[in-house]
C-alpha angles and dihedrals in degrees: 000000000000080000102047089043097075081054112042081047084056098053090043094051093045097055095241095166097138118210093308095108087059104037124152113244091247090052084052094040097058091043093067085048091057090035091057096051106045096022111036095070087066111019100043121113113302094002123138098253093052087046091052093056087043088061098049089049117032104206095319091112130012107266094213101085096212092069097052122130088185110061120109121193094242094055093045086042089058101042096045088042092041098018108211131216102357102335102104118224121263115222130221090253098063091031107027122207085260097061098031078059086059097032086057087042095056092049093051096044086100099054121117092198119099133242113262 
């Protein structure tokens, strides 16, 4: 994760949101739907992956994805390309670009900052 940190700061400080802020409702749309098959396993209510992320934030942050403000495509697109502590990768081969665009989509739906 030390390793991953410099980059996902460099995405963050350049702006690097992608088209998500301003996502159509079918790209959204099919990101929950992408989102629902390969995440909620791990990232529902009370599953490991969203217990874990209560316990590193402690209320700082909500711990259901889903219900992030914060989340910005390029940082989902690394960890679901690269994974990161005990959440394994996903190749293009099981979450294609295309739905990696919507899945990042979905998860910044929430965000008040603009696209740059």
């Amino acid at each position: 994760m030390k390793g991953l940190a410099p980059v996902l700061f460099a995405f963050a400080c350049l702006g690097l949101a992608g088209s998500a802020f301003g996502a159509d409702e079918a790209t959204i749309q099919k990101g929950e739907k992408v989102f629902d098959y390969w995440c909620a396993t791990c990232h529902g209510p009370g599953l490991p992956g969203t217990v874990a992320l209560e316990t590193k934030y402690k209320g700082g942050k909500p711990a259901l994805l889903s219900e992030r403000t914060d989340l910005i495509p390029p940082v989902t697109k690394t960890f679901v390309r690269h994974g990161v502590s005990i959440m394994p990768f996903f190749r293009k081969t099981e979450i294609t670009d295309a739905d990696l665009d919507a899945l990042a989509a979905y998860l910044a739906r929430n965000n008040k900052t603009p696209n740059r």
